[in-house]
C-alpha positions as CSV (number, residue, x, y, z in Angstrom):
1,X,184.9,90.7,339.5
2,X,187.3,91.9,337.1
3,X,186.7,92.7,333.2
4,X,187.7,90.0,330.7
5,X,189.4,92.3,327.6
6,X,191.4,89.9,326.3
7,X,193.6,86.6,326.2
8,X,196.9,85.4,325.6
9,X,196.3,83.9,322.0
10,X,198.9,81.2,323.3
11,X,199.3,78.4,325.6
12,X,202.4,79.0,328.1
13,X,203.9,75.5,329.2
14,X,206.5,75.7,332.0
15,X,208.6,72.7,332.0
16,X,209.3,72.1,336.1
17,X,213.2,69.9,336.4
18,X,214.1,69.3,339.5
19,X,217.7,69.5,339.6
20,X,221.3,69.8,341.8
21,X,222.3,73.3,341.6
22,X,221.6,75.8,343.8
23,X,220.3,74.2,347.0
24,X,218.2,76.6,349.0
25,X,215.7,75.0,351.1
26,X,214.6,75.0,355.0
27,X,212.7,72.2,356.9
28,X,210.7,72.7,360.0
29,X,208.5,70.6,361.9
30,X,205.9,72.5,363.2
31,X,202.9,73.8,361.2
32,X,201.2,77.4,362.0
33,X,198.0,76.0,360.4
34,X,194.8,76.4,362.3
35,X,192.5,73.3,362.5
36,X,189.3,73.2,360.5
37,X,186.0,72.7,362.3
38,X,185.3,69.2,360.2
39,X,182.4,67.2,361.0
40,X,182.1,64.1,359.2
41,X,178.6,63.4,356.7
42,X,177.6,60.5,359.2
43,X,177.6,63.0,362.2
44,X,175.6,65.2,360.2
45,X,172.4,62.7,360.4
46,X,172.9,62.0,363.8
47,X,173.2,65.7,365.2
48,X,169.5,66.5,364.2
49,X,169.7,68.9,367.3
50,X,172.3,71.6,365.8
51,X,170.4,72.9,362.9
52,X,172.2,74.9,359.8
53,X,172.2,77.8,361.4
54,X,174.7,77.2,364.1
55,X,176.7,74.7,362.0
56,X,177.6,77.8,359.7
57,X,178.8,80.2,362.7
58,X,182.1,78.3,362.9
59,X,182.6,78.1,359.0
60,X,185.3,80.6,357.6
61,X,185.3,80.8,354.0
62,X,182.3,81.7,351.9
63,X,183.1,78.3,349.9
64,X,183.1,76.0,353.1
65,X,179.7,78.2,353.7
66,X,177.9,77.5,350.2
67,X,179.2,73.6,350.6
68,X,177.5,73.2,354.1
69,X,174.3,74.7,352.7
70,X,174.1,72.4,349.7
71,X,175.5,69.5,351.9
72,X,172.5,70.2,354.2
73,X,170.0,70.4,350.8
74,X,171.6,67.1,349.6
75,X,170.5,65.5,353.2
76,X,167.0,66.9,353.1
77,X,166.6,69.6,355.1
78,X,164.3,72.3,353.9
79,X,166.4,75.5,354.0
80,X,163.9,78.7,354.8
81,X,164.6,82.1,355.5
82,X,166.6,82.5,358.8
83,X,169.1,79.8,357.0
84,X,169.1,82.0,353.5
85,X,169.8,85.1,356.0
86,X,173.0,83.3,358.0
87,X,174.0,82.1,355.1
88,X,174.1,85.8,353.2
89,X,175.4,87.6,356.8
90,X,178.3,85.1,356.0
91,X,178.9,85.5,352.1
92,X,178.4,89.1,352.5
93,X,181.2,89.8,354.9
94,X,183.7,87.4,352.7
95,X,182.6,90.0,350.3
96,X,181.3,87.1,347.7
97,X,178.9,89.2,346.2
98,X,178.3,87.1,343.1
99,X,177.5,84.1,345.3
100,X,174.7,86.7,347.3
101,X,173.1,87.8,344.1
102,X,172.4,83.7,343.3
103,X,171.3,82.9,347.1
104,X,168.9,86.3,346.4
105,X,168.1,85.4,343.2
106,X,167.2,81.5,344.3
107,X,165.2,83.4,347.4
108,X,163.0,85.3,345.0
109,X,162.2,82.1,343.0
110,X,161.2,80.2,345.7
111,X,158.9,83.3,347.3
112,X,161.0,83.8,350.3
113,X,160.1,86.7,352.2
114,X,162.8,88.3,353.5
115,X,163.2,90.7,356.6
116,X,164.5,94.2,356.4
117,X,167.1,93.6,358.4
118,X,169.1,91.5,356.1
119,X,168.8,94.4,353.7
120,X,170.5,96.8,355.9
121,X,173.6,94.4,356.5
122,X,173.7,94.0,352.9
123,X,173.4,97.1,352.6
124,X,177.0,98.2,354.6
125,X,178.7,95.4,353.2
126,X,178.2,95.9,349.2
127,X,178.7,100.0,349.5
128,X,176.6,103.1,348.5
129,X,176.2,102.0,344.6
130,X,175.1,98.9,345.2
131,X,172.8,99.3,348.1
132,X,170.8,102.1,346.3
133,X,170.1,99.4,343.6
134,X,169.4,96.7,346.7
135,X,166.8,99.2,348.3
136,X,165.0,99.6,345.3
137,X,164.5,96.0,344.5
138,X,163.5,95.7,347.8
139,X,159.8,95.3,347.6
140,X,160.4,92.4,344.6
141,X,161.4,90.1,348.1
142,X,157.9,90.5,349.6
143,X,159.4,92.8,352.0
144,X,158.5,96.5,352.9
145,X,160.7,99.5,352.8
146,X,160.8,101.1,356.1
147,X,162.1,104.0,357.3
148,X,164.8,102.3,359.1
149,X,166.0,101.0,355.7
150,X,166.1,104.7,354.4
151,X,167.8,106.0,357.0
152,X,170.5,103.6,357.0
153,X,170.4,104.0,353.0
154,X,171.3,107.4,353.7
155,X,173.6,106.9,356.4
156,X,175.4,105.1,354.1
157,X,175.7,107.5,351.4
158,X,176.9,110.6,353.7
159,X,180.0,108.4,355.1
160,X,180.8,107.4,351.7
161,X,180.9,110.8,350.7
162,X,178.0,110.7,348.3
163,X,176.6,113.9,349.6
164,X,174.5,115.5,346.6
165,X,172.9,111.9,346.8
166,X,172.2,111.9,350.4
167,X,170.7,115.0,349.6
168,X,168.8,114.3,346.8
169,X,167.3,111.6,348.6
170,X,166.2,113.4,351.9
171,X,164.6,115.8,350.0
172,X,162.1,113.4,347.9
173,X,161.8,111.7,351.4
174,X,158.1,112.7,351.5
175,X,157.9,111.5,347.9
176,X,158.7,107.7,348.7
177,X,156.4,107.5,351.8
178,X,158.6,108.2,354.2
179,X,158.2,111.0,357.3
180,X,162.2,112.0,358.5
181,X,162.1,111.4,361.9
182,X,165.2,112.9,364.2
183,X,167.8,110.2,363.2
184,X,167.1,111.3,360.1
185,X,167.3,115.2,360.5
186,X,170.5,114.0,362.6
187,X,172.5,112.3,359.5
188,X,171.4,114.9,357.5
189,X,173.2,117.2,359.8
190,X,175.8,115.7,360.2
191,X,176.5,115.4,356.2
192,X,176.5,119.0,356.0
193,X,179.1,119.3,358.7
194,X,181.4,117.2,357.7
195,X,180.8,119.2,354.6
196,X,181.7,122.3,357.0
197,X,178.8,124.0,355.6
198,X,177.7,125.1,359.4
199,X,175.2,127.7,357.8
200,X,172.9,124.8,355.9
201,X,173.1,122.1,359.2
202,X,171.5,125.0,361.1
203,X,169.1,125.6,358.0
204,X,168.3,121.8,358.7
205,X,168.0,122.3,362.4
206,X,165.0,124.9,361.9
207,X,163.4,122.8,359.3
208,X,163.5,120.0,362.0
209,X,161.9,122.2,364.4
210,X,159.4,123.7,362.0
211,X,158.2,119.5,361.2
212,X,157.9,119.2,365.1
213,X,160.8,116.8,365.0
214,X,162.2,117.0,368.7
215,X,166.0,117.1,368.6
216,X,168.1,115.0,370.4
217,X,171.0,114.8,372.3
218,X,172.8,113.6,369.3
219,X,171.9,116.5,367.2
220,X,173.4,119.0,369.9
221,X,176.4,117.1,369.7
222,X,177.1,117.0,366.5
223,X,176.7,120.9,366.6
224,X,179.4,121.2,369.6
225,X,181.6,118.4,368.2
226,X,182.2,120.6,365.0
227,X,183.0,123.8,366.9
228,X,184.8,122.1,369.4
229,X,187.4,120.8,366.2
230,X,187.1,124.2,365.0
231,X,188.7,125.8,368.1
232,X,185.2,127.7,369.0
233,X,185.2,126.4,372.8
234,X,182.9,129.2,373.9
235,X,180.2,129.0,371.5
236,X,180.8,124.9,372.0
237,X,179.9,125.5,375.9
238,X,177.2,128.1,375.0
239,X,175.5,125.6,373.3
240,X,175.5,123.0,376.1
241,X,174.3,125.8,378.4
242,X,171.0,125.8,375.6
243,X,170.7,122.2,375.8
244,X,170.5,122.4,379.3
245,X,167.6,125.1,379.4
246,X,165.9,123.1,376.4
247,X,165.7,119.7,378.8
248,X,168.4,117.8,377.3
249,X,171.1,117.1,379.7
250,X,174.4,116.3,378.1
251,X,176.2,112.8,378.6
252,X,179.6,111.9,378.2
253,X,180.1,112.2,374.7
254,X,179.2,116.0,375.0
255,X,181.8,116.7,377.8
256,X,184.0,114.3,375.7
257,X,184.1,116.6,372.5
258,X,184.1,119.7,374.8
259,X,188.0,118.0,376.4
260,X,188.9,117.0,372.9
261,X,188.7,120.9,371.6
262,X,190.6,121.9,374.6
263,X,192.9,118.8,374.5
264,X,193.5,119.8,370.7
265,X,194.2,123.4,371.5
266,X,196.6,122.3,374.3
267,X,194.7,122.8,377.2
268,X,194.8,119.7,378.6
269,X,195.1,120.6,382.0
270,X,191.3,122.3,381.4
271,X,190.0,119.2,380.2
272,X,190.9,117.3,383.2
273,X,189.5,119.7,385.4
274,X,186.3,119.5,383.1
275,X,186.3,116.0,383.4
276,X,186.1,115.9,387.3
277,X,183.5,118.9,387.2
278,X,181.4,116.5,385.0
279,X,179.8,114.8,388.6
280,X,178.6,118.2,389.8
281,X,176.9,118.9,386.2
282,X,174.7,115.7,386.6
283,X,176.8,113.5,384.3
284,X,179.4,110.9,386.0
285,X,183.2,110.5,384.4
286,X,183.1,107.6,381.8
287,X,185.5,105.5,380.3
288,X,185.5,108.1,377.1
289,X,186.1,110.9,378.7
290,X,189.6,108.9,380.4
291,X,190.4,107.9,377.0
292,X,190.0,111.4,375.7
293,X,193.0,112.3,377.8
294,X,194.8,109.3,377.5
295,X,194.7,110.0,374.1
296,X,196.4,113.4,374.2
297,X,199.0,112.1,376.9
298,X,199.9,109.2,374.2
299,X,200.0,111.7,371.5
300,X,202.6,113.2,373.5
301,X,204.9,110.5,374.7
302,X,203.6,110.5,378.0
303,X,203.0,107.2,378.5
304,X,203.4,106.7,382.2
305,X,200.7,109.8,382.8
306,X,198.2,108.0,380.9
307,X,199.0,104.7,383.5
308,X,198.4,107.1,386.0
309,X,194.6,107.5,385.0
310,X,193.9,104.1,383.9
311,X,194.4,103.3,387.7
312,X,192.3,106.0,388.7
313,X,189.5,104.9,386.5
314,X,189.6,101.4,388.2
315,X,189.2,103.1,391.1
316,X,186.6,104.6,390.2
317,X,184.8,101.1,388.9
318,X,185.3,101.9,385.2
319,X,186.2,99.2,383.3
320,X,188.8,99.9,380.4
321,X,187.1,99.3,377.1
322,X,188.7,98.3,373.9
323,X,189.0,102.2,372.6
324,X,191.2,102.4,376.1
325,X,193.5,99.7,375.1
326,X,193.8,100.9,371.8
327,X,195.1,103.9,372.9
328,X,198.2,102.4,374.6
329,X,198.5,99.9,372.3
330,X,198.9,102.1,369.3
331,X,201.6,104.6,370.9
332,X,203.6,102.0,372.2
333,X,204.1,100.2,368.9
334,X,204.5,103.8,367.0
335,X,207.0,104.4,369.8
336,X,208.6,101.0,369.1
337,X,207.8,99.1,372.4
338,X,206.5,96.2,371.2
339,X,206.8,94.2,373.9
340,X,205.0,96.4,376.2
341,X,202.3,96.9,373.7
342,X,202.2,92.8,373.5
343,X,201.7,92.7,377.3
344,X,198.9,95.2,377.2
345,X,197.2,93.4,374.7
346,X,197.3,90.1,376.7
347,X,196.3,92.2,379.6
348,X,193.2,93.2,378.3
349,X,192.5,89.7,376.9
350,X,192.9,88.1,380.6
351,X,190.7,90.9,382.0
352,X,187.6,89.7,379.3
353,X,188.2,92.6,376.5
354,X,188.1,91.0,373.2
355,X,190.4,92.9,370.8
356,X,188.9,94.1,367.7
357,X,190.3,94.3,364.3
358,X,192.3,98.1,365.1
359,X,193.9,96.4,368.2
360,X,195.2,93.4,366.1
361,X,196.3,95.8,363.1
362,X,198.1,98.3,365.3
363,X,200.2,95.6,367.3
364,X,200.8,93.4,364.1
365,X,201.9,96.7,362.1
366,X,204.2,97.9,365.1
367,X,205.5,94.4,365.2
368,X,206.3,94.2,361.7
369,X,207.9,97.7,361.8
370,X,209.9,96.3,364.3
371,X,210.8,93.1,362.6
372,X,209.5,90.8,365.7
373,X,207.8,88.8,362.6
374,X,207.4,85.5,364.6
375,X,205.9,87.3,367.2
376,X,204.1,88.8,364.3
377,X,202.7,85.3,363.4
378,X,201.9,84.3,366.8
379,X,199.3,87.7,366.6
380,X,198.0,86.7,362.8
381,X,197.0,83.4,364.1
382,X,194.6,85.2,367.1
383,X,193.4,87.6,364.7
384,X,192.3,85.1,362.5
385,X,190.9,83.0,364.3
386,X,188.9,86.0,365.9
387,X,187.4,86.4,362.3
388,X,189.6,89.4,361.5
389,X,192.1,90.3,358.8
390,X,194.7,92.2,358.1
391,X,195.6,94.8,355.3
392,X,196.9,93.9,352.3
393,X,199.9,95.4,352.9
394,X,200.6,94.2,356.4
395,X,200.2,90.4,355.3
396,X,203.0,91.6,352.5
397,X,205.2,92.8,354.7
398,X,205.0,89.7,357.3
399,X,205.3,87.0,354.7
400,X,208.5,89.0,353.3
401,X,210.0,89.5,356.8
402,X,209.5,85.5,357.8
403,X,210.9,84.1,354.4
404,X,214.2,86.4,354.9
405,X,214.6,85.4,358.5
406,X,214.3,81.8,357.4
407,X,210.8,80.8,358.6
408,X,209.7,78.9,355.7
409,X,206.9,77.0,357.0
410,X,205.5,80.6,358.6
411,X,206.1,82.5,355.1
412,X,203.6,79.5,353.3
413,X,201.1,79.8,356.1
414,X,200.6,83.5,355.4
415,X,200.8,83.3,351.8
416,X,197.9,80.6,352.1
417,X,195.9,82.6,354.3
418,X,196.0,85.5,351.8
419,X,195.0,83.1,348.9
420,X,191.6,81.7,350.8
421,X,191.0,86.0,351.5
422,X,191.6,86.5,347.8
423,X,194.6,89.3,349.3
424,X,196.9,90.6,346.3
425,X,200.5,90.1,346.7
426,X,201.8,93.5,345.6
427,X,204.8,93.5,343.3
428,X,207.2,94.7,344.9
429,X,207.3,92.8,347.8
430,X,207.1,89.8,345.4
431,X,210.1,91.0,343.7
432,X,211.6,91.2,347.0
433,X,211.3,87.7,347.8
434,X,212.3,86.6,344.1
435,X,215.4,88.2,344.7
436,X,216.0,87.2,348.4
437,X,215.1,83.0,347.0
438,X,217.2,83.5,344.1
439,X,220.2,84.8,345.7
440,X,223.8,83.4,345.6
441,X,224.2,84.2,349.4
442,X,223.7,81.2,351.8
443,X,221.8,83.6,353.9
444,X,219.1,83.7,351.6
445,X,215.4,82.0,353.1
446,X,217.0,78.9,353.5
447,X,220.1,79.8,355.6
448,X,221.5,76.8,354.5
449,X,222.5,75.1,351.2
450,X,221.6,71.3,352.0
451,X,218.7,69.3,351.3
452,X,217.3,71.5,348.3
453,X,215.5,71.1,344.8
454,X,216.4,73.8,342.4
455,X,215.3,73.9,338.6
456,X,217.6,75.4,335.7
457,X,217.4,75.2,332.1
458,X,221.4,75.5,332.1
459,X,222.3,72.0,334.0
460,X,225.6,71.1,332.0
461,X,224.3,69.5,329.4
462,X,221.8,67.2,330.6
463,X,218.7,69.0,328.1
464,X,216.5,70.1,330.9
465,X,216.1,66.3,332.9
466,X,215.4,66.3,335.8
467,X,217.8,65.4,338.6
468,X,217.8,65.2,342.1
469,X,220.8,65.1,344.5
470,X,219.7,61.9,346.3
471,X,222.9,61.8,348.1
472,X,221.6,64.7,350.6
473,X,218.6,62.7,351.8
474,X,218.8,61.7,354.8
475,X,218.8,58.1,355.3
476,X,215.5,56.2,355.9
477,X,213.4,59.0,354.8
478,X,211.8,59.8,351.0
479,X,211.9,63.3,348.5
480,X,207.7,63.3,349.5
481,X,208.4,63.0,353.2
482,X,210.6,66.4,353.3
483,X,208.5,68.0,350.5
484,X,206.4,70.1,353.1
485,X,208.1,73.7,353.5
486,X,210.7,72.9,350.8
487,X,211.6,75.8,348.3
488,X,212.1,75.1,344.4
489,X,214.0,78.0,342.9
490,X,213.2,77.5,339.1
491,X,214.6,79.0,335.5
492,X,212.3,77.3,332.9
493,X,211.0,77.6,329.4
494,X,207.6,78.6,327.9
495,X,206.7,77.1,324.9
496,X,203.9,77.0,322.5
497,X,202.7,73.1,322.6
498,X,203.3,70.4,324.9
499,X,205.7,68.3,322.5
500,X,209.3,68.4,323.1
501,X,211.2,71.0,320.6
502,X,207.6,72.9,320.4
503,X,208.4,76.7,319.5
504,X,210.0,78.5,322.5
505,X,208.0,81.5,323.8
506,X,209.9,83.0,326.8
507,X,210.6,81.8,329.9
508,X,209.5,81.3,333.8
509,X,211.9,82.2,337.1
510,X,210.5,82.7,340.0
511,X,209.8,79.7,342.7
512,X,207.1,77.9,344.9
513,X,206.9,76.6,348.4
514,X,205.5,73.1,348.9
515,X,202.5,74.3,351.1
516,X,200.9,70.5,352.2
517,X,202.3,67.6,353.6
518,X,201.6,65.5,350.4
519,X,203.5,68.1,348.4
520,X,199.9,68.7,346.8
521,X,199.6,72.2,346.7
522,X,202.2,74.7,346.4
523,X,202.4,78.4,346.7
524,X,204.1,79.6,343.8
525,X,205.6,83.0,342.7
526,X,206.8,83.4,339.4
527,X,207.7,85.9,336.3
528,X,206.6,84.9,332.6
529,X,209.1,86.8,330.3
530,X,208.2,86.6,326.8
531,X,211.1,86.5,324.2
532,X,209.3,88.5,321.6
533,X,210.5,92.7,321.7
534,X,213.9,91.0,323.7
535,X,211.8,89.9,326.9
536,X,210.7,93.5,327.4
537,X,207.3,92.3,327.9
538,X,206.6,90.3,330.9
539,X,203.8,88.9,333.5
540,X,204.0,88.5,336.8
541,X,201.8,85.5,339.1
542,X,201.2,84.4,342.3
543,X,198.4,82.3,343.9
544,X,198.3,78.7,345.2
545,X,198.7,75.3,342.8
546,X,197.1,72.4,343.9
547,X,198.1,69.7,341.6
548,X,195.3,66.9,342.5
549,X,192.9,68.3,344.8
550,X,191.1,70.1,341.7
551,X,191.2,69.8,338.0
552,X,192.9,73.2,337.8
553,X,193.8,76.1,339.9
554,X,193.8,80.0,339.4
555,X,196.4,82.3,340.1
556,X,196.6,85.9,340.3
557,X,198.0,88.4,337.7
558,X,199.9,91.1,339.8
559,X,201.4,93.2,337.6
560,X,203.9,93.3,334.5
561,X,206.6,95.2,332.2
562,X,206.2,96.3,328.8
563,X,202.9,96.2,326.7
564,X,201.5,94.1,330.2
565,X,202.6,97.3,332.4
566,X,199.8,97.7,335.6
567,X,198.0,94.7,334.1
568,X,196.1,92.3,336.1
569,X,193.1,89.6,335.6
570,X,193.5,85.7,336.6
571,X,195.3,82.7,334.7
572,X,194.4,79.1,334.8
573,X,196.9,77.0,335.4
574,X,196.6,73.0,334.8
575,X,198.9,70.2,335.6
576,X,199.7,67.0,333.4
577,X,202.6,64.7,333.5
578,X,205.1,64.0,330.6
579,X,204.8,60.6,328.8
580,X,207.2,61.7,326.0
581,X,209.1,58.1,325.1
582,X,211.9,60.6,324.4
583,X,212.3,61.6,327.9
584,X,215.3,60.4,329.7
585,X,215.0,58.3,332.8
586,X,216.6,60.4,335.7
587,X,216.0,60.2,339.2
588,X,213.6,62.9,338.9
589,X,210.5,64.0,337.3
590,X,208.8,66.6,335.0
591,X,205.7,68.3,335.0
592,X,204.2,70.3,332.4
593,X,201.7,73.2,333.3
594,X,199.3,74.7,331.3
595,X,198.5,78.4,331.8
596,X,195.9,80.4,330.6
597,X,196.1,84.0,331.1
598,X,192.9,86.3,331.1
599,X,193.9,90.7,331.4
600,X,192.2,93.4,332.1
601,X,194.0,97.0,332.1
């Protein structure tokens, strides 16, 4: 959500011309858009076997989520709580949080009880603040606190570094009902560690004993993990040695933080020989304790070593997990082999390991690094359709790298991608690609200079009409059939009021990208300059216009100069056509938008 402060007291229209000058546009054929899982309303009736719940698995967006669940209210069908749950599992990880608070809020009117469970996966999706609020409103959802809520309550708080909370709340555990059992002596324990206060974990550790809480192998390793990072091997091992004479055998975690301190202090040859000594303590080598030194050989360049033990763990019947692949995925692409990492990642896709959302962001990062940004989109389409995403700045760099090597059609599908995952486009990457599209050179993101559209307020006298250069059409074909993937570089003025010779205000450059086949929605990019204080003050957008799908579109605010600097906040943006008598007919047409801009600072 973001704050509304204030408005422009203003309406901003931006006069669109197509005109002759400056062609810079490139046409391809084939589209990197995935296919929508559409099923038409008449199937809907008919497939009374596939209930709501399965038809939202294969949804995407928390919109296509909230229409199939009023699309299934509109037919009839009695929505109760394990639909209200898939659908909030869903809303919740598109991080639509105002749409969860109305499918809560509609719950609680209708006396839905809800399951715990949903609470907890609410609760790692909203974040600490929020889920304290969630946990205490619990109860108003017919549904009783546990104690498996209030450990993963507190859980919470202790990653999020919200400590003194944590702590607050473990001590009036007793308080609010609930007994601390060892998970949660054990997250308690491990706050204080990560806190490297080793003196109060252990003050835990005793209260734990003193409640007759057994400890658990996880506690022990939480203790030897932290004086295995601290260098303190010895005490580390001692410890083990107590678990042992306590009844708790170690696993492989244990012997995997032990090789990570000795790996860390360079003894790698000593964690390998640990590793193979693990069989004769009672705990077989697993797949962690080969990535442990994996790990350290990648760190190290040593690439071919690592190979080495990934074949001896198939020897040994281990299959390679995804933390495995990971690991030579990562230091290949840091190490700029790209197309080794590529292989390895199709390798562990053949052999039934499903990639998770580090694999995807470590190969697409390397490959952008690289500037293999087609290869880049081929990896953005499998990650998305995995249901993963990448960060902010990744999906920057990619759509920069494919509009400058020319892929036009790539560059839209990106930007689009980011608009349905609400993604900013930072400002200087959009800057970047203002520049590139507006540049004299011919190698610019067209590469070429024929079959182009290009708006400018300065077109020899012709008082901003519209023209288009019909003689580079090819013959037999229409401006709407090569709209898809065409750039419009544009120079245009703001003005108060939608009349011709309404007071100027500033003006608009920038461009947009027809993103759809019907030239119905375009992703546009754009700087409003504002003549007042000599066009010091400006505002920057980007977002996606669609001209007739909707009565109106939003696009982002993503920066600006002057009394706007770090500004941000939404604008409105409407589309109506020009029926001024005064207009002169041309061979092309203009469109008036209508922007409204709401700030916040």
């Amino acid at each position: 959500m973001y704050q509304r402060t204030k408005a422009i007291n203003h309406n901003l229209l931006c006069r669109y011309l197509y005109t002759k000058n400056k062609a810079k546009t490139l046409f391809h054929t084939h589209s990197h858009h995935q296919p929508q899982n559409q099923t038409p309303t008449s199937n809907l009736r008919n497939r009374k076997n596939i209930p709501f719940i399965t038809e939202i698995k294969h949804v995407q967006t928390s919109e296509e989520a909230l229409s199939l669940f009023h699309h299934y209210n509109q037919l009839g069908y009695k929505h109760y709580y394990p639909s209200y749950a898939a659908l909030l599992y869903k809303l919740a990880r598109s991080r639509s949080f105002q749409a969860v608070e109305t499918i809560l809020q509609r719950m609680k009117d209708n006396d839905i009880q809800c399951n715990e469970t949903l609470f907890i996966a609410l609760f790692q999706h909203y974040g600490p603040v929020k889920a304290i609020e969630l946990f205490r409103s619990m109860n108003e959802f017919n549904c009783v606190r546990t104690l498996q809520s209030f450990n993963s309550l507190l859980n919470l708080l202790v990653d999020n570094c919200m400590f003194s909370e944590a702590n607050d709340a473990f001590d009036r555990s007793y308080e609010m009902g609930f007994r601390p059992n060892t998970v949660t002596f054990n997250i308690m324990i491990k706050g204080w560690l990560v806190k490297g206060e080793w003196e109060k974990a252990c003050e835990v550790f005793d209260e734990m004993l003193q409640k007759k809480v057994q400890p658990s192998v996880v506690t022990y390793n939480s203790f030897i993990g932290f004086l295995s990072r601290k260098g303190d091997l010895d005490k580390a091992m001692a410890l083990v040695e107590d678990m042992r004479q306590k009844g708790k055998r170690a696993n492989g975690v244990t012997y995997a933080l032990l090789m990570e301190g000795l790996c860390s202090s360079g003894k790698y040859e000593e964690a390998k020989k640990l590793m193979f000594d693990m069989a004769y303590r009672g705990c077989k080598p697993q797949v962690v304790n080969f990535s442990v030194l994996m790990n350290d050989l990648g760190k190290r360049g040593k690439i071919n070593e690592a190979m080495v033990l990934l074949r001896e763990m198939r020897k040994r019947r281990l299959k390679p997990d995804v933390v495995t692949y990971n690991v030579f995925v990562n230091y290949l692409c840091k190490e700029g082999k790209t197309e080794e990492a590529y292989r390895v990642l199709t390798e562990m896709q053949i052999g039934g390991c499903h990639p998770n959302a580090a694999t995807y962001r470590m190969m697409l990062d390397g490959l952008c690094r690289n500037g293999d940004f087609e290869v880049g989109l081929n990896v953005l389409n499998a990650m998305l359709v995995s249901r993963h995403c990448p960060r902010s700045d990744t999906f920057n760099c990619l759509v920069v790298g494919l509009l400058k090597s020319g892929n036009i059609e790539g560059g839209c599908f990106v930007l689009e991608e980011m608009e349905k995952r609400k993604v900013e486009f930072d400002l200087e990457s959009w800057e970047t690609v203002i520049k590139y599209a507006c540049s004299e050179d011919d190698k610019g993101l067209s590469g070429n200079t024929g079959n182009v559209f290009n708006n400018n307020n300065n077109n020899n006298g012709n008082n901003n009409f519209p023209v288009t250069n019909m003689n580079q059409i090819p013959q037999g074909m229409t401006v709407q059939e090569l709209m898809f993937g065409t750039m419009t570089v544009f120079d245009d003025e703001l003005t108060e009021g939608e009349e011709l010779g309404s007071g100027l205000v500033g003006k608009a450059q920038g461009f947009y990208i027809a993103s759809s086949v019907e030239g119905t929605s375009q992703v546009m990019a754009f700087t409003a300059k504002f003549e007042e204080n000599g066009y010091e003050d400006s505002l920057s957008f980007f977002g996606v216009h669609r001209t007739t799908q909707v009565s109106q579109s939003q696009l982002a605010i993503i920066g600006g100069t002057g009394k706007y600097v770090n500004a941000n906040g939404i604008a409105i943006i409407k589309t109506f056509p020009v029926t001024n008598s005064q207009q002169h007919n041309t061979d092309g047409l203009e469109t008036l938008l209508h922007l409204t801009a709401y700030l916040s600072y």
